[in-house]
N, C-alpha and C positions, 0 to 999 in steps of 0.2 A: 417417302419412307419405304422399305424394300420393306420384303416379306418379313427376313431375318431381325432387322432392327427394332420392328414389330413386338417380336416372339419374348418377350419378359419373360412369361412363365415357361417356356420350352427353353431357354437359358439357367431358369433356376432348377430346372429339372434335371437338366443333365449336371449342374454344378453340384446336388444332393447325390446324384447316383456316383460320381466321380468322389465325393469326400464320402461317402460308405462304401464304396465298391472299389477303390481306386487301385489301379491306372484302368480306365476303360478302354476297352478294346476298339480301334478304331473304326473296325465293321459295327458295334453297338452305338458309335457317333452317331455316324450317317445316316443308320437305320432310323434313330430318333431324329434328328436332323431333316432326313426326309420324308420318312412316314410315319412318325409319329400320329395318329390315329386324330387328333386336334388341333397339332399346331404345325404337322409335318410341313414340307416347303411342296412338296409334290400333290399332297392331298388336300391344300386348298380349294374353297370352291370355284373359286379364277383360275383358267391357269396360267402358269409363268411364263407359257411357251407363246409365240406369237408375235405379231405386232402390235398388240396391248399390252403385251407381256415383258418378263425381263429379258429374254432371248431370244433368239430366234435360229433355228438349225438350216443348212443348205437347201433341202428338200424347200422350206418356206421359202425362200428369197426366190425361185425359179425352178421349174421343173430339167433345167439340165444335171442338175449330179444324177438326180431320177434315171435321164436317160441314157449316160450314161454308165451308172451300173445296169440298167439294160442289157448295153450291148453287150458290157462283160459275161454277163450270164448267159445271154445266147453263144458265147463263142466258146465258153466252159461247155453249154450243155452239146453244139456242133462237133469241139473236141471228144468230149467222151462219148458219142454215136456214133465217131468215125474210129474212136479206137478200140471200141469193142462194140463188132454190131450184132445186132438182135435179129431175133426171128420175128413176121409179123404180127405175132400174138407177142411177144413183150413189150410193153411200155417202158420208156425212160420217163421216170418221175423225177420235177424239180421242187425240191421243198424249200420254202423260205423262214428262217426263223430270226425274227426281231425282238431284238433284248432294249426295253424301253424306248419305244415306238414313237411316246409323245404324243401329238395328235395324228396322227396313223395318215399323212400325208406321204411318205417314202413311199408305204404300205399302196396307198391306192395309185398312186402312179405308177409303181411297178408294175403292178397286175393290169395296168393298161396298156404298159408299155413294153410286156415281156411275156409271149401267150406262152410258155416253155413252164411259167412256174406253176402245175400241179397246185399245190397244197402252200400257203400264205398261215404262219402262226406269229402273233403277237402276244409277246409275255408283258403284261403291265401291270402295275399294281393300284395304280390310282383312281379310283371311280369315273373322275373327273374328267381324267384323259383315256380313258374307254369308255364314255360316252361318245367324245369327241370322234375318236377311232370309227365306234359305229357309225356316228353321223357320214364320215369321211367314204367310208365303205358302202354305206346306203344308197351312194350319189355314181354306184357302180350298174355295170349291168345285171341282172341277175346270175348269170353263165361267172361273171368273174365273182362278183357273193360268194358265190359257193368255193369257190377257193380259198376261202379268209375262214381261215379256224382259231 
């Protein structure tokens, strides 16, 4: 039984909010759908992501998409060095920003795989899967830690 086939009462919740509130807005689905605060699909205490899970993202099956986006990034940050260069007191900073990370495995293999990126931010919402993230990031060196904001 999948998560969703599960969810009776996050079905009749949103079928109440729909016959009082009706048409709901397809951002207010999802948001219930997925983080609903009890039954959400993300904010389970399992998560969905993985090889236990219902899914599984590139990053999981092997660290090549990892690498290369890598190399992409170093040839962006190569590019913009050479087209406009600095003095040696400027830094070029690379900032990374991931919009639901999941278990923050893209996240730590970048930062091993790409010394160029400065500052690592993950936006997530799910307890569960920013535990995870930490755990994923903890198994870093400390020098790259400090890049995960």
């Amino acid at each position: 039984m999948s998560h969703i086939d599960g969810n009776i009462d996050l079905v009749a919740l949103i079928k109440a909010e729909i016959e009082t509130q009706s048409p709901m807005p397809f951002d207010r689905f999802m948001d219930l759908a997925l983080y609903h605060p009890t039954w959400g699909y993300y904010l389970q205490a399992q998560s969905p992501m993985g090889p236990a899970g219902d899914y599984m993202t590139a990053p999981e099956f092997s660290s090549h998409f990892s690498r290369s986006l890598a190399v992409l990034l170093q040839r962006v940050m190569q590019t913009l060095k050479s087209a406009t260069p600095t003095t040696p007191q400027e830094e070029r900073n690379l900032s990374v920003l991931e919009l639901g990370p999941g278990r923050g495995i893209l996240a730590r293999n970048l930062l091993e795989y790409c010394p160029e990126i400065t500052h690592y931010y993950l936006l997530e919402r799910s307890t569960t899967l920013i535990a995870e993230q930490k755990r994923q990031i903890s198994a870093l060196s400390p020098a790259l830690q400090s890049k995960c904001i």
